[in-house]
N, C-alpha and C positions, 0 to 999 in steps of 0.2 A: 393561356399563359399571361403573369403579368407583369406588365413591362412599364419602366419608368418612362413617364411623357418627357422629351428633351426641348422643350418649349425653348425659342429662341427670344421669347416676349414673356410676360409677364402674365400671371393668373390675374383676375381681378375679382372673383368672385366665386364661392362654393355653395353648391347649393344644403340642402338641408337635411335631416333623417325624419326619417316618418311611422310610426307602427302605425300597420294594419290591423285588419280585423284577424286574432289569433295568429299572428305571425310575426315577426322582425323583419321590416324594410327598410332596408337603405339606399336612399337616393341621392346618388353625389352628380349634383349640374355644373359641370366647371364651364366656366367661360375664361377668353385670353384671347390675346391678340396679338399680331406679329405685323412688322414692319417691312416693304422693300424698297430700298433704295434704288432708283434708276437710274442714268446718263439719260442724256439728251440724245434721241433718235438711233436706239441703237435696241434689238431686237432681245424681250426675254423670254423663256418659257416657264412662263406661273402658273400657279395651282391655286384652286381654293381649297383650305385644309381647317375649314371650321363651319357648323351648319349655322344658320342661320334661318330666320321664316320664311323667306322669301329666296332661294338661291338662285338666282337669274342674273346677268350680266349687269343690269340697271340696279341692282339691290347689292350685291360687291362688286361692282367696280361704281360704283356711285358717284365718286368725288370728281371721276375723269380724267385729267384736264384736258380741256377744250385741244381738239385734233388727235387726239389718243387713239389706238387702232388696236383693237382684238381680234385675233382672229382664232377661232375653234375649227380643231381640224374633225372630221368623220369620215374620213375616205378623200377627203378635198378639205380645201379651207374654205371657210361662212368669215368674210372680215366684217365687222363692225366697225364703228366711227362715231365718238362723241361728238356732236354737233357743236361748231362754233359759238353758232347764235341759238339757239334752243338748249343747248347742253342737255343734250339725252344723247343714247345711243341709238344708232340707225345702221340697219332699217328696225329693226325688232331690239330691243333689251328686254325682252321678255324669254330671250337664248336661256336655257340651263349651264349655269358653271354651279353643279353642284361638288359638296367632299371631296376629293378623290380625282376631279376633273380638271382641265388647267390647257391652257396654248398662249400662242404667241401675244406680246404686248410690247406697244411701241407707243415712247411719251415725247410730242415736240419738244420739250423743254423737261429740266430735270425738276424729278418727282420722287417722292413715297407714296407708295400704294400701301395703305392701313388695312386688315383684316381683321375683324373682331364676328367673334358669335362660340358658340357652345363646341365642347372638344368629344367628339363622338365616342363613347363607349363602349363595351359589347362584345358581339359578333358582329364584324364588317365585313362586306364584301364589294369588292371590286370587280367588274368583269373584263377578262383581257382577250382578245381577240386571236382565234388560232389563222395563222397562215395572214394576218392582217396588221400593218400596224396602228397603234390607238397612241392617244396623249393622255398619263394618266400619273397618276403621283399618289405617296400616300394620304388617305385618308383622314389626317391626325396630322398637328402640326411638330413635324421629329426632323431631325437630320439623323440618316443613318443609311448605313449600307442595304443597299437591296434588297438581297435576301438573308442574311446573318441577324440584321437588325430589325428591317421593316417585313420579314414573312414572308415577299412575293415567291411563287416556288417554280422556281426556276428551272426550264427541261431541256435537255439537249438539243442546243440550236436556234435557243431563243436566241433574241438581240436587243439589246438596251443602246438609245441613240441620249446619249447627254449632250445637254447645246449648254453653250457657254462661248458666245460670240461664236462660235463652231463648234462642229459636231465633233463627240470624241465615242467611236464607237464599242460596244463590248460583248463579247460573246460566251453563251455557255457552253464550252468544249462538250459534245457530245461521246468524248471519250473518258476523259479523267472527269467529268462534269464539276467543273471548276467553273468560274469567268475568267475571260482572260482578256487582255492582259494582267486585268485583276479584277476585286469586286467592284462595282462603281458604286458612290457614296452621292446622296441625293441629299441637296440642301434645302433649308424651312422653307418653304412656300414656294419648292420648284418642282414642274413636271417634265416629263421626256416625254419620247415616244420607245413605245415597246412593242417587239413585234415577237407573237406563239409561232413556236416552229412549226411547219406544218402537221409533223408528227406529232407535235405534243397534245394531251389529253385534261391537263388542268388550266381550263379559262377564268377557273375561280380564284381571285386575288382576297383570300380569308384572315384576319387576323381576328384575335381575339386579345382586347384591349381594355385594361382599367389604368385612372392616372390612379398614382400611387403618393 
């Protein structure tokens, strides 16, 4: 399917067309970049939603600032901490926050966290965890409803946890398989946590994605 990118930033670049040997290829590299605005000491759930060469906590979250706290959850939370007087992150910025991936962040002082790198195209896929919950967001930097707009395929009894200074939770009725209380709408460069009901049988978060 293809789907218009709802880029909350700006394109900066396209890459270029190419023929091969006896064929027609085209190669479009988009890159673009998205901004987020913080408060001072006050807890967000972000994503990273663009690849880059290097996707590790040290390579996007690079800027910092000094006392900034990450923390990725995997069944528990790993925090990190950009270091006052060394300004790296500790113990490891060598963590993965690849595409797709995303957790908690808290800035002393107020900040824009800048994200720039290539807008993934294709076949994606995301893995979601049955019976478990994960911190995952889309792929791609879009605002849109979960599954009507961003794909994730939702099974009866899933749960979608949206934070936004608190948690606002939503669930896929396993009867009318709706969401309810309604669908929940995920914004540019944020993640949740999402939990497979233990029934469910699609851990594969697939879209198939060109900008347009």
């Amino acid at each position: 399917m293809r789907t218009k990118l709802l880029l909350g930033a700006a394109i900066l670049a396209a890459g270029v067309a190419s023929t091969m040997a006896q064929s027609n290829v085209y190669s479009l590299n988009v890159v673009g970049y998205y901004n987020l605005p913080l408060v001072a000491n006050r807890y967000y759930l972000i994503a990273n939603q663009l690849n880059t060469t290097n996707n590790t906590i040290a390579s996007v979250l690079s800027t910092g600032p000094a006392g900034a706290i990450f923390q990725k959850y995997n069944g528990g939370f790993a925090p990190y901490v950009f270091d006052d007087v060394d300004l790296v992150w500790t113990p490891d910025g060598n963590a993965t926050l690849n595409p797709g991936e995303g957790g908690y962040y808290r800035s002393p002082t107020a900040t824009t966290l800048t994200f720039v790198g290539e807008v993934l195209q294709g076949s994606l896929t995301n893995t979601l965890l049955i019976g478990n919950y994960a911190v995952r967001s889309s792929m791609v930097p879009q605002t849109g409803r979960t599954t009507t707009d961003l794909g994730l395929p939702a099974e009866g009894g899933d749960i979608e946890q949206v934070f936004n200074n608190g948690f606002t939770p939503y669930v896929f009725d396993d009867v009318d398989l709706v969401w309810t209380p309604s669908e929940p709408t995920n914004t540019l460069g944020s993640s949740f946590f999402y939990r497979k009901a233990p029934t469910g049988t699609q851990s594969k978060w697939i879209r198939n994605f060109t900008v347009q």
